[in-house]
C-alpha positions in Angstrom: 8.8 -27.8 -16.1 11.5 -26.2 -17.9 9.2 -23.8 -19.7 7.2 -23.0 -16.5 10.5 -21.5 -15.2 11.3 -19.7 -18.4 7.5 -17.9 -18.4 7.6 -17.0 -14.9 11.4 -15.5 -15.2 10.0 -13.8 -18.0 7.3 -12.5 -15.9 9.3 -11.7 -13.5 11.8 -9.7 -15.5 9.2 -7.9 -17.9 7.3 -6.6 -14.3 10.4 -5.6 -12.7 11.4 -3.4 -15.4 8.1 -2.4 -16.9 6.9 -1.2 -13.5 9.6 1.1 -11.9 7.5 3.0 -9.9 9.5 5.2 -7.4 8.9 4.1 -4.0 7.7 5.7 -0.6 9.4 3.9 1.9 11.4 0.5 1.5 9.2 -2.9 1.5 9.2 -5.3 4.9 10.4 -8.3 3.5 7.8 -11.4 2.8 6.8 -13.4 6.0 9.0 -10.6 8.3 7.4 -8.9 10.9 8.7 -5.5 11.7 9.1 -1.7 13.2 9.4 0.9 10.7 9.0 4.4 10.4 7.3 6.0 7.2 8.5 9.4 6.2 6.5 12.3 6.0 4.8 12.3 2.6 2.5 13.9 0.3 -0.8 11.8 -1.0 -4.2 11.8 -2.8 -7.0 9.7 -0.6 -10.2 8.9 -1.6 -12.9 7.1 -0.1 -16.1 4.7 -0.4 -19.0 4.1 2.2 -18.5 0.6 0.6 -15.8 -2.3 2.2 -12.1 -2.1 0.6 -12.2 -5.4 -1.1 -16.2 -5.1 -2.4 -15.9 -5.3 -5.8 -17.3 -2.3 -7.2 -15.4 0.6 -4.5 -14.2 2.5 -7.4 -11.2 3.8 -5.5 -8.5 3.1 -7.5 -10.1 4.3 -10.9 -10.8 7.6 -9.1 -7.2 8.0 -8.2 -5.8 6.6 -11.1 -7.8 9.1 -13.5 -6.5 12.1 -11.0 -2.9 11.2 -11.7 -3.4 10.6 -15.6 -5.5 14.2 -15.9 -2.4 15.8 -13.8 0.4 14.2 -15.4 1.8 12.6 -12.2 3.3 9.7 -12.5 2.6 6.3 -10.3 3.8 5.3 -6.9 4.5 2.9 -4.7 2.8 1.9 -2.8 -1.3 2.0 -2.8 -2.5 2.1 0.5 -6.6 0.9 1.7 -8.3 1.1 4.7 -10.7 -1.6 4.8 -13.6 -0.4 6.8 -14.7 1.8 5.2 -12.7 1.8 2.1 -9.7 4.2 1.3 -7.3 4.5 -1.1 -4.0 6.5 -1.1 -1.1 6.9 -3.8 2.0 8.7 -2.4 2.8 11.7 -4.6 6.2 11.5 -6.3 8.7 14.4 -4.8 8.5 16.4 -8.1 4.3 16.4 -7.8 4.2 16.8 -4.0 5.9 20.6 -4.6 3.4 21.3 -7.6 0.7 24.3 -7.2 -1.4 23.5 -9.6 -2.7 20.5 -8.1 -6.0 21.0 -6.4 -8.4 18.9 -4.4 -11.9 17.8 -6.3 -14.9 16.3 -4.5 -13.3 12.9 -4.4 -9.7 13.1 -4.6 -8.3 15.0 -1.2 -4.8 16.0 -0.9 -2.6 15.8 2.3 0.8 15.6 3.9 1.2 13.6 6.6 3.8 13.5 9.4 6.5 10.8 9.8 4.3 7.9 11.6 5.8 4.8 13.2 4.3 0.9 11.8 4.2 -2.7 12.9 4.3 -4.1 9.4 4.1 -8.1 8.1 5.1 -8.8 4.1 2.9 -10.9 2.2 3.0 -12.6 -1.4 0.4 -13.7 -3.1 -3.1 -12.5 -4.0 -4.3 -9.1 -2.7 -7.5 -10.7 -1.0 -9.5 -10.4 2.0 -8.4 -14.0 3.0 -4.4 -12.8 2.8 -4.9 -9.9 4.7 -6.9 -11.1 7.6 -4.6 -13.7 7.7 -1.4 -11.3 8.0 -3.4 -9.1 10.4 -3.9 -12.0 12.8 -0.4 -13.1 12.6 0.2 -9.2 12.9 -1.3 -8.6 16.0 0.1 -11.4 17.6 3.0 -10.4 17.3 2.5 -7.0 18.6 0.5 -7.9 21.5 3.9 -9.7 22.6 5.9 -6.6 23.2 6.0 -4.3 25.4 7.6 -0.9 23.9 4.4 -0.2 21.6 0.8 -0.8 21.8 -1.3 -0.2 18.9 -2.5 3.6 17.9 -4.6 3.3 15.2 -6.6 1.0 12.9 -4.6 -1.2 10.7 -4.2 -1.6 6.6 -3.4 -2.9 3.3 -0.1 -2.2 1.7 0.2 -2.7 -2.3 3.0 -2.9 -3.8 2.2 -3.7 -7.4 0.2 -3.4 -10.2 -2.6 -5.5 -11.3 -0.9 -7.2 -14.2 1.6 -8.5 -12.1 0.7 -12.5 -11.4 -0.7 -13.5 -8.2 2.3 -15.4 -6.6 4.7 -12.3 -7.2 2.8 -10.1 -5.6 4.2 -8.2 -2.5 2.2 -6.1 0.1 1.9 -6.2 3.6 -0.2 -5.2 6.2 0.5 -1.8 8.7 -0.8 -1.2 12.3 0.0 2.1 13.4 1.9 2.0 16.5 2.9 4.4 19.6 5.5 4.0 22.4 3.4 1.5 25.4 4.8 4.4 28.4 
């Protein structure tokens, strides 16, 4: 037991420092359910006629070798639409001011406004199971109350990188949201 703790503190410690990332917006916590509002941001999306979590969607490679070509460093989070599948990485605030960058035929660039979120945080896995299970709890919870209703179709939210073990992984799921009047 002893050296279970020892690896996973060692995991813990090596991804916390080895993956500073800067950050769009601050994480909901795991098992919270909140209102947040995202800032206005900069981003690269790409997209598959394929389901987010099919194995072979081939949005993150696209995005990842836009960012590495460019010289612009990671994010966080990665964002998916499930049906059909997105991807998006926040640009950092130095990148989001850069000319040079330009659109190709299946990286798109884009700012978006400040938008308002129901949002649930989840550890573990970043599977279809977790998510639909979040989503349901999700819902629930926002068909309860009575200053927003739903505006738009909901989402994954990554936080991490693949190397980083199952049971430390954080994301959530987002539901855009609009005042109910």
């Amino acid at each position: 037991m002893k050296t279970f703790l020892r690896v996973a503190l060692a995991i813990v410690a090596a991804t916390t420092t080895l993956g500073a990332v800067s950050e769009a917006y601050p994480r909901t916590a795991f098992g919270e359910l909140e209102l947040k509002t995202l800032p206005a941001a900069r981003w690269m999306r790409t997209e598959s006629s394929k389901d987010y979590f099919s194995a072979d969607n081939g949005l993150f490679m696209r995005l990842f070798r836009y960012i590495d070509s460019n010289k612009i460093p990671m994010t966080a989070p990665v964002e998916a639409g499930i049906s059909p599948g997105t991807m998006v990485f926040y640009l950092d605030e130095a990148s989001a001011k850069r000319a040079d960058l330009a659109e190709t035929p299946l990286v798109r660039l884009s700012s978006v406004p400040e938008r308002r979120v129901a949002a649930i945080g989840i550890r573990g896995a970043y599977s279809r199971e977790n998510y639909e299970e979040a989503l349901k709890e999700l819902r629930a919870w926002l068909a309860k109350r009575t200053d927003v209703k739903p505006a738009g179709e909901p989402y994954a939210v990554y936080w991490n990188s693949p190397f980083v073990p199952f049971f430390l992984k954080h994301s959530e799921v987002h539901i855009p949201v609009a005042p109910a009047r």
